[in-house]
TORKOLDO-957677 format. One record per atom (N, C-alpha, C): residue number from 1; atom name; residue in one letter; x, y, z. Coordinates in nm, 4 decimals, decimal comma. Atoms other than C-alpha are relative to their C-alpha. Layout:
N
NODE  num  atome  residu  xx  yy  zz
NODE  NUM  CA  A  X  Y  Z
...
END
This chain:
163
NODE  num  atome  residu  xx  yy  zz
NODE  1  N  X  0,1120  0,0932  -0,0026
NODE  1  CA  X  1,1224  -2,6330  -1,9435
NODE  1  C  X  -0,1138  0,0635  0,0800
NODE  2  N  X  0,1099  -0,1090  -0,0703
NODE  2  CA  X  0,7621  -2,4984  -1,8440
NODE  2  C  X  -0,0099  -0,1105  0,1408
NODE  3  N  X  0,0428  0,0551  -0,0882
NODE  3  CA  X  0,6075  -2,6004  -1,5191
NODE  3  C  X  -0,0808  -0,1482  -0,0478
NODE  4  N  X  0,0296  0,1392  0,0309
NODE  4  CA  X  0,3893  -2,8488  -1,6580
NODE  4  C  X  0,0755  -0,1066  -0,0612
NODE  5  N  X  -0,1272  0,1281  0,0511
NODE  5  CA  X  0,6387  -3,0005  -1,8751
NODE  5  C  X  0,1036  -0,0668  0,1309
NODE  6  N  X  -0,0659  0,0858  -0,1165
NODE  6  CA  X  0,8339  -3,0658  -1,5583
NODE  6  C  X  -0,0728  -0,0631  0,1476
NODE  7  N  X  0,0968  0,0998  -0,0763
NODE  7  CA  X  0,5351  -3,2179  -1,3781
NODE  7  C  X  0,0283  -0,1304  -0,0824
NODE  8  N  X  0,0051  0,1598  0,1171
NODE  8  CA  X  0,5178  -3,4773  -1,6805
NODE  8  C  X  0,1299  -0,0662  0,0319
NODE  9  N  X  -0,1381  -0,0003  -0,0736
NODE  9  CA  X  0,9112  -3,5135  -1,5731
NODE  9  C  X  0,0081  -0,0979  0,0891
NODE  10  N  X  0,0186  0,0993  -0,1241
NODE  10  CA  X  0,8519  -3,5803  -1,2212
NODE  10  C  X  -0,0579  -0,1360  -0,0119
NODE  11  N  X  0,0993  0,1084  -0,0127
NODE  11  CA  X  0,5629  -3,8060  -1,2648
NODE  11  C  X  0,0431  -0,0988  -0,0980
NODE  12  N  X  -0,0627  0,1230  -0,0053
NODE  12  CA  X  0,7344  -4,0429  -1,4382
NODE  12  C  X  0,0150  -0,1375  0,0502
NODE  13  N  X  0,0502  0,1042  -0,0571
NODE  13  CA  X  0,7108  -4,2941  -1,2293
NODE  13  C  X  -0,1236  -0,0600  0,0346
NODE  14  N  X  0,1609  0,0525  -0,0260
NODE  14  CA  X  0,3580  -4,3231  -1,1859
NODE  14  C  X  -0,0618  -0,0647  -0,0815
NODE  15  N  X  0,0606  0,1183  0,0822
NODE  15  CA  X  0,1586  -4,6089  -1,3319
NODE  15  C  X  -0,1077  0,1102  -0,0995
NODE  16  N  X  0,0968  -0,0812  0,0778
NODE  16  CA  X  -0,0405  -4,4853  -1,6336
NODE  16  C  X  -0,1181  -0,0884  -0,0852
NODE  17  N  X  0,1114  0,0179  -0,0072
NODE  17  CA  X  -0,3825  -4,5417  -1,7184
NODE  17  C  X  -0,0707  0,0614  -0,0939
NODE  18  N  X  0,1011  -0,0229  0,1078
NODE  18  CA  X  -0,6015  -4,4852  -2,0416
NODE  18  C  X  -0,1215  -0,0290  0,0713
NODE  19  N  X  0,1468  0,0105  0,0528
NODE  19  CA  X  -0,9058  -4,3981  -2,0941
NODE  19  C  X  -0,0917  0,0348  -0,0993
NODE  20  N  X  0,0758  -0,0444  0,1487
NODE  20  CA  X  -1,1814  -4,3327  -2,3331
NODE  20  C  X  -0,1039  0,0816  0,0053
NODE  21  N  X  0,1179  -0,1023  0,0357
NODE  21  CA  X  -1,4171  -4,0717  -2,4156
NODE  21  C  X  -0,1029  -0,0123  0,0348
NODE  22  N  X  0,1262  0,0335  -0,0951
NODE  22  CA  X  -1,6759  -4,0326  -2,1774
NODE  22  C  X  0,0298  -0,0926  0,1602
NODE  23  N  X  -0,0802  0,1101  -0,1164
NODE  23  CA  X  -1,4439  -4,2418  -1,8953
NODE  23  C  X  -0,0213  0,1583  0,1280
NODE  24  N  X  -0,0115  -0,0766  -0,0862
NODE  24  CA  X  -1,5043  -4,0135  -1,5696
NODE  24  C  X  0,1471  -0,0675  0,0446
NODE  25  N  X  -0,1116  0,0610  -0,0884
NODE  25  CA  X  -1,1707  -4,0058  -1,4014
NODE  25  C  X  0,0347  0,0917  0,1693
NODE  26  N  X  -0,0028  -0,0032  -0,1569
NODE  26  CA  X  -1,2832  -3,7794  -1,0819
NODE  26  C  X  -0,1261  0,0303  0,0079
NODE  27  N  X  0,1622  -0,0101  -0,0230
NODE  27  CA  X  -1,6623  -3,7863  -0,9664
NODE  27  C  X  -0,0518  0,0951  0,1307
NODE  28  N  X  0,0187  -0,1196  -0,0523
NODE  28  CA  X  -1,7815  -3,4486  -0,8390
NODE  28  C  X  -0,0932  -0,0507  0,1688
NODE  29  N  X  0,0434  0,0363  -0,1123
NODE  29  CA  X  -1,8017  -3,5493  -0,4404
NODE  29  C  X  0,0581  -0,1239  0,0638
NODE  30  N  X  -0,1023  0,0860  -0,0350
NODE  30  CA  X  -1,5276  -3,7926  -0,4384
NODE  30  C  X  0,0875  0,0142  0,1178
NODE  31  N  X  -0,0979  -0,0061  -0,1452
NODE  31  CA  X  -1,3104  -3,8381  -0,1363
NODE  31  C  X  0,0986  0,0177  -0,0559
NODE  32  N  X  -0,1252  0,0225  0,0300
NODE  32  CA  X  -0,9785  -3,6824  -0,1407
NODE  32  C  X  0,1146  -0,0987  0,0071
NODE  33  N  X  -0,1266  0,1257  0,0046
NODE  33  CA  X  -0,6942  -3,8893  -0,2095
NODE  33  C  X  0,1026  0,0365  -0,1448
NODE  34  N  X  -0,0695  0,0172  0,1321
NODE  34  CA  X  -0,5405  -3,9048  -0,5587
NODE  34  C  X  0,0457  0,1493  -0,0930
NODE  35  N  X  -0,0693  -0,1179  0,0534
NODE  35  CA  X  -0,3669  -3,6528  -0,7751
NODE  35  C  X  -0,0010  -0,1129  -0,1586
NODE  36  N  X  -0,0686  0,0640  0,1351
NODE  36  CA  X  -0,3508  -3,7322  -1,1851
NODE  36  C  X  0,0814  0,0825  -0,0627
NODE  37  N  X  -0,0953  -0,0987  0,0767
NODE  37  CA  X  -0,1413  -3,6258  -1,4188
NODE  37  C  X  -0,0195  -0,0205  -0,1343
NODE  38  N  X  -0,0218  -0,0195  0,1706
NODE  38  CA  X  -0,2267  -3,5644  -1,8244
NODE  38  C  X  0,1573  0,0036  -0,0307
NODE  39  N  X  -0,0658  0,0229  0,0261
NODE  39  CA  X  -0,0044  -3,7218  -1,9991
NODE  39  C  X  -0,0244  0,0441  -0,1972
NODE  40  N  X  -0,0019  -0,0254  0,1293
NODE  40  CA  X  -0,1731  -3,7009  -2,3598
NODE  40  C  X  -0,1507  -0,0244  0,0034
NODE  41  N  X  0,1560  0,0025  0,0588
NODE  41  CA  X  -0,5651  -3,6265  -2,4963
NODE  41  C  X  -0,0271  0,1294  0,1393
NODE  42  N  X  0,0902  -0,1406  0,0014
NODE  42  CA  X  -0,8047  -3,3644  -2,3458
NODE  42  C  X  -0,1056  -0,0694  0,1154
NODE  43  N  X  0,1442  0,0418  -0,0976
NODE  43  CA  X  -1,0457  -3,3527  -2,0344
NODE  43  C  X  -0,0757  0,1306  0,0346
NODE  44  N  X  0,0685  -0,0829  0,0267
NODE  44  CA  X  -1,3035  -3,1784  -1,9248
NODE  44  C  X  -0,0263  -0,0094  0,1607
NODE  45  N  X  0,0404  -0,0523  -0,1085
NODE  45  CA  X  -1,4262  -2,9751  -1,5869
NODE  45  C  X  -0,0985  -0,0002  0,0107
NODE  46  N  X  0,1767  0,0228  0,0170
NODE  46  CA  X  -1,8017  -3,0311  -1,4928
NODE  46  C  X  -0,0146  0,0819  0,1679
NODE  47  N  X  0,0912  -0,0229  -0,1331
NODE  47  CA  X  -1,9304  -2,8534  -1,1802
NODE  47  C  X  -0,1234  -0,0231  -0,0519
NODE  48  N  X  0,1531  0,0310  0,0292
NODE  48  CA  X  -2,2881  -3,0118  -1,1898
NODE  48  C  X  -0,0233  -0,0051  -0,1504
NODE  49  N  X  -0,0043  0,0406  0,1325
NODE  49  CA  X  -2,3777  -3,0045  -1,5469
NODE  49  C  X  0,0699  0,1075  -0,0862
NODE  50  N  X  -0,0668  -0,1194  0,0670
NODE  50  CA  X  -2,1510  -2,6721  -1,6343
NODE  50  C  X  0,0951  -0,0348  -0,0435
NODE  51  N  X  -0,1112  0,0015  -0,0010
NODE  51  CA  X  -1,8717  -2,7078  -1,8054
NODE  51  C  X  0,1023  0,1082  0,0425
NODE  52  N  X  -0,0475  -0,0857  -0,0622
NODE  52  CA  X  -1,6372  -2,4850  -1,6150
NODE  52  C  X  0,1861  -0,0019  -0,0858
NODE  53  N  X  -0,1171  -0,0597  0,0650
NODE  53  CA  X  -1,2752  -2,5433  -1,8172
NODE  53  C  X  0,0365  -0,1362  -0,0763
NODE  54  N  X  -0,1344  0,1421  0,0598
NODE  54  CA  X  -1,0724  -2,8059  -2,0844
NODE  54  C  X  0,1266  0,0077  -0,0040
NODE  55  N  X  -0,2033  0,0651  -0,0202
NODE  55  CA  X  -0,7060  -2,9552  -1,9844
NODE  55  C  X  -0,0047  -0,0628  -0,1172
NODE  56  N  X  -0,0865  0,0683  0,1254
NODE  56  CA  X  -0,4854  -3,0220  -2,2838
NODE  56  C  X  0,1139  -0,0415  0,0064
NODE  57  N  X  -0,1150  0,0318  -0,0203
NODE  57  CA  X  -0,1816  -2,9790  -2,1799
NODE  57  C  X  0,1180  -0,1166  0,0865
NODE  58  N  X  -0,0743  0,1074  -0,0909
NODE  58  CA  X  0,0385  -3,2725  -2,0613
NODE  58  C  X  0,0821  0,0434  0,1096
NODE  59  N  X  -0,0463  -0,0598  -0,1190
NODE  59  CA  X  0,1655  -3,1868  -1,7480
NODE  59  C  X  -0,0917  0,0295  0,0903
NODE  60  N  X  0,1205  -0,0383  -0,0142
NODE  60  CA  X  -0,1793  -3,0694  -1,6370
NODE  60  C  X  -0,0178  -0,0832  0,0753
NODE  61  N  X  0,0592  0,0489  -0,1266
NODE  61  CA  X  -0,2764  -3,1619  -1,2780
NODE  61  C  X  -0,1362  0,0063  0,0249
NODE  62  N  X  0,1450  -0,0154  -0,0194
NODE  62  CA  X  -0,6438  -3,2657  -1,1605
NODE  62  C  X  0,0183  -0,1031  0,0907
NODE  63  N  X  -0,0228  0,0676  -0,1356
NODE  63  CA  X  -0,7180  -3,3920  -0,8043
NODE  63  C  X  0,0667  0,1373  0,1320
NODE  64  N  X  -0,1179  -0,0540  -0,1172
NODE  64  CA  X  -0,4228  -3,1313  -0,6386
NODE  64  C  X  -0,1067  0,0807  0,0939
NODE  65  N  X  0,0847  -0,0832  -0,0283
NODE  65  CA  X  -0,7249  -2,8923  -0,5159
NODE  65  C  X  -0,0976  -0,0896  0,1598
NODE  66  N  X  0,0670  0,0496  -0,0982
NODE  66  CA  X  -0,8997  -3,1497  -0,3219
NODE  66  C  X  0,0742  -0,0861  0,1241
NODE  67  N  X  -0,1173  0,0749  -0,1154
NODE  67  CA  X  -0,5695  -3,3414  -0,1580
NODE  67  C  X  0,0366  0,1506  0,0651
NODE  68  N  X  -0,0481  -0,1139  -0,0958
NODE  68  CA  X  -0,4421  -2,9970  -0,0453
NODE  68  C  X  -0,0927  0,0799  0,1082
NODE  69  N  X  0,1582  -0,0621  -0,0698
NODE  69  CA  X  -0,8067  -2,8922  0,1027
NODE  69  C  X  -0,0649  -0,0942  0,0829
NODE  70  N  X  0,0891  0,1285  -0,0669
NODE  70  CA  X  -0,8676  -3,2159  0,2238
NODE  70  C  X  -0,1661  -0,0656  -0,0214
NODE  71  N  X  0,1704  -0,0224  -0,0036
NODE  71  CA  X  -1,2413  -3,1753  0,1032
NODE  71  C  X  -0,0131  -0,1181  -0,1380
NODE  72  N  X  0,0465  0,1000  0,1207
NODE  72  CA  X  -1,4343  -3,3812  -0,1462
NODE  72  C  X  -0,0049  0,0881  -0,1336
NODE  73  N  X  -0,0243  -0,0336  0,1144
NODE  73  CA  X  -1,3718  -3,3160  -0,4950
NODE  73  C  X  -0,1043  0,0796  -0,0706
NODE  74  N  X  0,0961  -0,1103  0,0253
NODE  74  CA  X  -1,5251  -2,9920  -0,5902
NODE  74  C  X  -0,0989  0,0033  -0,1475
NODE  75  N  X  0,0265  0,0288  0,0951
NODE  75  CA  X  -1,5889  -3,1076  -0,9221
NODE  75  C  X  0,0078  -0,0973  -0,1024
NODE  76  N  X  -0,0334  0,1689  0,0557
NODE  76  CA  X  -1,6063  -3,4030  -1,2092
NODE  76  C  X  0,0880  0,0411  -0,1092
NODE  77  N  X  -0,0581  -0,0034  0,0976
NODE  77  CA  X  -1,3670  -3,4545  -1,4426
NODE  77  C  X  0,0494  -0,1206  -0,1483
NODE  78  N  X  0,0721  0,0981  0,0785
NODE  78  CA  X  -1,4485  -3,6357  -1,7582
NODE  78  C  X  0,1106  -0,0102  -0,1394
NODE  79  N  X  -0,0816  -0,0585  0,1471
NODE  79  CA  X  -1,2334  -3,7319  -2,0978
NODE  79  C  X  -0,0660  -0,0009  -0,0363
NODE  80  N  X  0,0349  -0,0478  0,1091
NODE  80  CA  X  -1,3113  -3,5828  -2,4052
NODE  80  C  X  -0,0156  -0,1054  -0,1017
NODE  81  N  X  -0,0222  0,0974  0,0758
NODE  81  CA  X  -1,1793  -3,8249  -2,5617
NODE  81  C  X  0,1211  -0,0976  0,0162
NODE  82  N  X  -0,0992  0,0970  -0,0789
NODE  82  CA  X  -0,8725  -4,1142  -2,5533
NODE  82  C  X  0,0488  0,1076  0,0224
NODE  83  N  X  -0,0927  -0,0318  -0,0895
NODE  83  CA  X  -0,6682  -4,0015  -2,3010
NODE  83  C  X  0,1407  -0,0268  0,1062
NODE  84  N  X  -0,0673  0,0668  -0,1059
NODE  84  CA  X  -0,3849  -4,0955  -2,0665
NODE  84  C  X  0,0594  0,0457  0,1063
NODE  85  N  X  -0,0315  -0,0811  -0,1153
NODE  85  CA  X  -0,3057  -4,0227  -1,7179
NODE  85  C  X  0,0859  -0,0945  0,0972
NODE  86  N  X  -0,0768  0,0565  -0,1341
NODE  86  CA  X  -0,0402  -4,0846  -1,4428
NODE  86  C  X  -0,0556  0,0373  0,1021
NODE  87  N  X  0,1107  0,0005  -0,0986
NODE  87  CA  X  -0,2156  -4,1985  -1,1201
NODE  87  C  X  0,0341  0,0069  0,1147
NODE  88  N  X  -0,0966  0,0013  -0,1591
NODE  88  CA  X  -0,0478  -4,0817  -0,7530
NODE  88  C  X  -0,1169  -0,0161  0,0721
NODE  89  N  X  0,1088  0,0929  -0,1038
NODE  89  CA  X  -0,2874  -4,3000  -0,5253
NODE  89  C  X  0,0168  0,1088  0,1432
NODE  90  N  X  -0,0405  -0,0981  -0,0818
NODE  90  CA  X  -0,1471  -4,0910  -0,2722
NODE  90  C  X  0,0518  0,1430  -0,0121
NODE  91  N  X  -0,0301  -0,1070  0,0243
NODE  91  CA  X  -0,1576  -3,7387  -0,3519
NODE  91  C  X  0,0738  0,0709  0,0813
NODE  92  N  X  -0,0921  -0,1154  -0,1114
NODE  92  CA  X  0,0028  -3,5542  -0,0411
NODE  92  C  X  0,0954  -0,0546  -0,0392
NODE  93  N  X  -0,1725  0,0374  -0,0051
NODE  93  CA  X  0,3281  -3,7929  -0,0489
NODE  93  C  X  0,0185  -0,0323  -0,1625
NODE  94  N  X  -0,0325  -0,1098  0,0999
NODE  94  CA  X  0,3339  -3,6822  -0,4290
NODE  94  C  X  0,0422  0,1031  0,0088
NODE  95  N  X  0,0128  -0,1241  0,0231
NODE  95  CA  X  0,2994  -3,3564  -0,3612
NODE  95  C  X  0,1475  0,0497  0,0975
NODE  96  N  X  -0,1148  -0,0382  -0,1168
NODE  96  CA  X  0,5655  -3,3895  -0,0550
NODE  96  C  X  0,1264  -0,0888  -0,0383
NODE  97  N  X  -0,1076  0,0852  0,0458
NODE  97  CA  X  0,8154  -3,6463  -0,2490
NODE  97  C  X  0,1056  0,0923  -0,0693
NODE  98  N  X  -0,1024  -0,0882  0,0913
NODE  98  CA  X  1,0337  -3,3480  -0,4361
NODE  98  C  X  -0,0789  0,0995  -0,0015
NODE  99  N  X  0,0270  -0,0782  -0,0066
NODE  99  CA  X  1,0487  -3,0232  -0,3359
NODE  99  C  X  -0,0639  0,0941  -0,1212
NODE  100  N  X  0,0330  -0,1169  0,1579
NODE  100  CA  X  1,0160  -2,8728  -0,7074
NODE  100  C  X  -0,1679  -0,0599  -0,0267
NODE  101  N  X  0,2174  0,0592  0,0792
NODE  101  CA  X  0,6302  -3,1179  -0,7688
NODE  101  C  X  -0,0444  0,1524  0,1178
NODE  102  N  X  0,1112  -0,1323  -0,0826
NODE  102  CA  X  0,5079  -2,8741  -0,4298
NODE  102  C  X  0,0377  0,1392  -0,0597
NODE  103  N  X  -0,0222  -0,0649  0,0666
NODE  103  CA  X  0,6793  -2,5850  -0,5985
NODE  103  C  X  -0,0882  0,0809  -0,1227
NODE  104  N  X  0,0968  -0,0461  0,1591
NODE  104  CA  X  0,5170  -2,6105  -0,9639
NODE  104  C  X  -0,1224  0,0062  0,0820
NODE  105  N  X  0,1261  0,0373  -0,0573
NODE  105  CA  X  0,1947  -2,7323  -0,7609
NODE  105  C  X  -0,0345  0,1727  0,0373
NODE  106  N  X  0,0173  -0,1607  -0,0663
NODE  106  CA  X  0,2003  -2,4036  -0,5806
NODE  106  C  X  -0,0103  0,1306  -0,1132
NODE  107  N  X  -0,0112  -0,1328  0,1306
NODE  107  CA  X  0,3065  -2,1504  -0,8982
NODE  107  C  X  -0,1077  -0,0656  -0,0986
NODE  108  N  X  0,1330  0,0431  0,1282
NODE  108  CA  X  0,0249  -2,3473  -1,1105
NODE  108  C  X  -0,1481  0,0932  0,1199
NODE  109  N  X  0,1428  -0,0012  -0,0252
NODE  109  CA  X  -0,2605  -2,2924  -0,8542
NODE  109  C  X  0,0243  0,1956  0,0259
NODE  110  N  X  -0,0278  -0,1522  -0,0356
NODE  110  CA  X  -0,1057  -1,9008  -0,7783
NODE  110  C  X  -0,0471  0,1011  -0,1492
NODE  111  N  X  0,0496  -0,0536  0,0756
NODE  111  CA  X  -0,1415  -1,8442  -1,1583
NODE  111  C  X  -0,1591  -0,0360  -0,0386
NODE  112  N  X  0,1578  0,0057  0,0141
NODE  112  CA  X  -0,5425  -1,9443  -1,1495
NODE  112  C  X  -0,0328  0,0593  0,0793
NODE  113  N  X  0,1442  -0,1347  -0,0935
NODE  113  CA  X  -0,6038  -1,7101  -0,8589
NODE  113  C  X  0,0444  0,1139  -0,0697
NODE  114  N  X  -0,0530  -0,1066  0,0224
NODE  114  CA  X  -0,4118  -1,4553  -1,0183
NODE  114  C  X  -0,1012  0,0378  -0,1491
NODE  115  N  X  0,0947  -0,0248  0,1129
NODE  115  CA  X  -0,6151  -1,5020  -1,3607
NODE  115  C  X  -0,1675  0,0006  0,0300
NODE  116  N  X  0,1496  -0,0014  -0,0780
NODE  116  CA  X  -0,9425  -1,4901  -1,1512
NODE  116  C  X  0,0173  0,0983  0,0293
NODE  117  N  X  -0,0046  -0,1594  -0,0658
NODE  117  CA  X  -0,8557  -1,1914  -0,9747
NODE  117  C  X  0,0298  0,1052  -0,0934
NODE  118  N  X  0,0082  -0,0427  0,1257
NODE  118  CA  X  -0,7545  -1,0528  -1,3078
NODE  118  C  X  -0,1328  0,0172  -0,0490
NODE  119  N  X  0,1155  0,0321  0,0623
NODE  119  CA  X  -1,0981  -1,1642  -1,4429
NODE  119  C  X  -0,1217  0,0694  0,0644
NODE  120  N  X  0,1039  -0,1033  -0,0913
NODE  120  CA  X  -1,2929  -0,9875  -1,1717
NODE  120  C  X  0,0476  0,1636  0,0291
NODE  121  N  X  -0,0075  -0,1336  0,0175
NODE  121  CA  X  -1,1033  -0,6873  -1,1714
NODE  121  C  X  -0,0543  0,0439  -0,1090
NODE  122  N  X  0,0579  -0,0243  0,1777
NODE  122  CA  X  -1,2016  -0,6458  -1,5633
NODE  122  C  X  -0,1449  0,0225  0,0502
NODE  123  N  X  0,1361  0,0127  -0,0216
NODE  123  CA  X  -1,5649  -0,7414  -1,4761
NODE  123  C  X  -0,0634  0,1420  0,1032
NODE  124  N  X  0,0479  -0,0585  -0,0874
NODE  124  CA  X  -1,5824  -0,4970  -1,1904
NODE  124  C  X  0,0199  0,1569  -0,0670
NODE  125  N  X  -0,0271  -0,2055  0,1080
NODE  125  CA  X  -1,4182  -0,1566  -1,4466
NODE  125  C  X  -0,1002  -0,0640  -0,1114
NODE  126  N  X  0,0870  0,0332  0,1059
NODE  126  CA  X  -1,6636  -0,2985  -1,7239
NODE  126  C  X  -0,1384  -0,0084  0,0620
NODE  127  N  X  0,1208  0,0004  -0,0584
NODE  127  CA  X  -1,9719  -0,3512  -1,5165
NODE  127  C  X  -0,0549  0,0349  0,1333
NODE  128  N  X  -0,0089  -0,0357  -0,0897
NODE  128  CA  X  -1,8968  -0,2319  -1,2031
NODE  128  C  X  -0,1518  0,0832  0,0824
NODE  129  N  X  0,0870  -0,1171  -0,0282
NODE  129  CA  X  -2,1650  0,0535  -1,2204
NODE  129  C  X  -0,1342  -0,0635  -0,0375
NODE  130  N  X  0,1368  0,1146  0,0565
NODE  130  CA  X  -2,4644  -0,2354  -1,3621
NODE  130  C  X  -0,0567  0,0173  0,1399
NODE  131  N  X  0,0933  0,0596  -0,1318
NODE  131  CA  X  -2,7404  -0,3038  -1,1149
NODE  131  C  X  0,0256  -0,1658  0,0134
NODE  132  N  X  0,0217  0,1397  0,0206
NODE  132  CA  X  -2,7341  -0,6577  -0,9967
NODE  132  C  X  0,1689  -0,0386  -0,0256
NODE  133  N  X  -0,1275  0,0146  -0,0045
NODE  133  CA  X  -2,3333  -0,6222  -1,0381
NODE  133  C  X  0,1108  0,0759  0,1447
NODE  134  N  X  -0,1124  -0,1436  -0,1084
NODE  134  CA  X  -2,2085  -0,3592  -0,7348
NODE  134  C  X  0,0564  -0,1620  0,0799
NODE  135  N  X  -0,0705  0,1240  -0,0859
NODE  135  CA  X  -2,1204  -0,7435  -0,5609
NODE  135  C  X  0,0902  -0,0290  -0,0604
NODE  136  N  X  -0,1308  0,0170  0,0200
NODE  136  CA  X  -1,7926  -0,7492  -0,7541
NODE  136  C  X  0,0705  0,0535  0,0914
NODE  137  N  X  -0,0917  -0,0646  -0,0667
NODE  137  CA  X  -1,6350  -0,5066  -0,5932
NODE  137  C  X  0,0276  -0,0808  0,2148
NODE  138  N  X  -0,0082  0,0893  -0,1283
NODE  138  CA  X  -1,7137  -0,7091  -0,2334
NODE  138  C  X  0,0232  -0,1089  -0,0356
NODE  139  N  X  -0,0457  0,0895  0,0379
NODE  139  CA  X  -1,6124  -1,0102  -0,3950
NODE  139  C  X  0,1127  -0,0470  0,0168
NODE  140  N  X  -0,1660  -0,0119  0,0777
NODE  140  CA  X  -1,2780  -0,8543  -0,5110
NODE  140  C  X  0,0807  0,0021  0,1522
NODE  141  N  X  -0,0817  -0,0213  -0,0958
NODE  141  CA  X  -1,2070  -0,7597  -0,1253
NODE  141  C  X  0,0052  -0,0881  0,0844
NODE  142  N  X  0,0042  0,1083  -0,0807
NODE  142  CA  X  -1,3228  -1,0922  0,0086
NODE  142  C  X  0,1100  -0,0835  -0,0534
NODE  143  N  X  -0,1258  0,0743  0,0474
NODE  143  CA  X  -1,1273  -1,2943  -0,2141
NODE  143  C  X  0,1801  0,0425  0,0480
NODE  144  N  X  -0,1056  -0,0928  -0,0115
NODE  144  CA  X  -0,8263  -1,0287  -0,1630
NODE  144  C  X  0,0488  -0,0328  0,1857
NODE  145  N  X  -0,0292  -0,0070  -0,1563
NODE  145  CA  X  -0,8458  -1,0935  0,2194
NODE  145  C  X  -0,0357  -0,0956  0,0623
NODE  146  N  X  0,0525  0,0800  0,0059
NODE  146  CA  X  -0,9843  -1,4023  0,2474
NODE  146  C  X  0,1815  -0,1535  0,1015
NODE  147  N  X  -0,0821  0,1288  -0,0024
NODE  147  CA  X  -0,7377  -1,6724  0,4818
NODE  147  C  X  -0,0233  -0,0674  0,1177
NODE  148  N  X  0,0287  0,0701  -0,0784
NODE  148  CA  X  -0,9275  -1,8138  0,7168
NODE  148  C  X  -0,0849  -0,1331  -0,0258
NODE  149  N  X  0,0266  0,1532  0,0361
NODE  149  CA  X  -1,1159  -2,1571  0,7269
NODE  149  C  X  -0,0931  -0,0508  -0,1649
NODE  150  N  X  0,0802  0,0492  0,1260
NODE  150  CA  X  -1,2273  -2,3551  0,4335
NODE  150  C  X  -0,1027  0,0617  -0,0920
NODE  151  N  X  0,1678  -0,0994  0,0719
NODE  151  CA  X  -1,5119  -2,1558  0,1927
NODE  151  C  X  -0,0558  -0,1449  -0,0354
NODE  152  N  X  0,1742  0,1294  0,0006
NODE  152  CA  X  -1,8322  -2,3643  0,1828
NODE  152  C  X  -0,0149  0,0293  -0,1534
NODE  153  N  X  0,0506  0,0059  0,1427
NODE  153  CA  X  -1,9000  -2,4365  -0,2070
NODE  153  C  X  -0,1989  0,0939  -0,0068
NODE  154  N  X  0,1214  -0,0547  0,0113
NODE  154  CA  X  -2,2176  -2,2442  -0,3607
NODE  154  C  X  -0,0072  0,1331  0,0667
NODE  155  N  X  0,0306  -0,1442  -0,0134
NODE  155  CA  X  -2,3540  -1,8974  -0,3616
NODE  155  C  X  -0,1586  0,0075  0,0012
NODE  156  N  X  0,1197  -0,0979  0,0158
NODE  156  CA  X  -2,6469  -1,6695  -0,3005
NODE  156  C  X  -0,0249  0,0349  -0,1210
NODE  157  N  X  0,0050  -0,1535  0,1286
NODE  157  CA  X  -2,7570  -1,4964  -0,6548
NODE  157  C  X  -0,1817  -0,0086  0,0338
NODE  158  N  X  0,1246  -0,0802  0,0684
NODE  158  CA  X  -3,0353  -1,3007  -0,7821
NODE  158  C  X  -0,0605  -0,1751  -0,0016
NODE  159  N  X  0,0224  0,1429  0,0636
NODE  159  CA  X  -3,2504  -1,5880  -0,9381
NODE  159  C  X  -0,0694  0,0332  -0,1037
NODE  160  N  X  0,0646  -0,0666  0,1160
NODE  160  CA  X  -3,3448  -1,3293  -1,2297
NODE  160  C  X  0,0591  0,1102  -0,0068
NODE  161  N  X  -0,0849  -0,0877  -0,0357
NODE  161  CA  X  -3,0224  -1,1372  -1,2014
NODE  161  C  X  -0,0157  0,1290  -0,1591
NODE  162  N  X  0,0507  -0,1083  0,1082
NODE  162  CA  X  -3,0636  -0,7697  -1,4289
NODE  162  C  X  0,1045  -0,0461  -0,1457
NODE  163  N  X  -0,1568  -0,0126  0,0896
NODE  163  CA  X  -2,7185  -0,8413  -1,6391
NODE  163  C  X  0,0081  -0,1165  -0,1191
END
């Protein structure tokens, strides 16, 4: 059984909650608290008006980022269309109720740094040598070394970058 499939598993018990297309179900600056869980339909990742990624898969956690960080919810997350989600009001004592939820929790968010750090190594042998790009490579060693307090959302760029 994959990781997410045995989130959907766990969460089981959690009250579940439709919604409909265009239903925000986390509002970019929200107070941590809650953890959901896709159960069935499609949502969507919004930093500010970007779309940044779409969840399909049932099992598929949104919330865990901002209960484990304690911070306000880095981003909105909107359905696509009907949807349904299991709702842990209390995300930490989710996350701390069965050792295997902190487990998957942990090997889910390990494979998104790992496909980021993937994604910037590529970027940095493909464009490495660009003007307006040599800040991968200090990126790659911040991220790489990176475990001290909280990172502050938002960046510096160009504002008419060459690339």
């Amino acid at each position: 059984m994959s990781g997410v499939a045995n989130l959907l598993s766990l969460s089981a018990h959690l009250p579940e909650i439709d919604f409909a297309a265009g239903d925000v179900v986390i509002s970019e600056g929200d107070a941590a608290g809650s953890i959901w869980v896709l159960v069935d339909g499609s949502l969507e990742v919004r930093k500010g008006d970007v779309s940044i990624n779409t969840i399909t898969h049932p099992g598929s956690l949104v919330g865990e980022m901002s209960v484990l960080l304690g911070a306000q919810a880095r981003a909105s997350v909107v359905a696509t269309g009907p949807c349904r989600l299991r709702h842990a009001v209390d995300g930490k004592a989710f996350l701390s109720s069965d050792p295997e939820i902190t487990t998957l929790v942990a090997a889910g968010l390990a494979e998104r740094l790992n496909f980021v750090n993937t994604y910037l190594a590529d970027l940095k042998h493909q464009y490495g040598d660009a003007p307006g790009l040599a800040m991968v490579s200090d990126v790659l060693s911040k991220l790489s070394q990176h475990t001290g307090p909280a990172a502050q959302s938002g960046s510096a760029r160009e504002p008419n970058p060459e690339y």
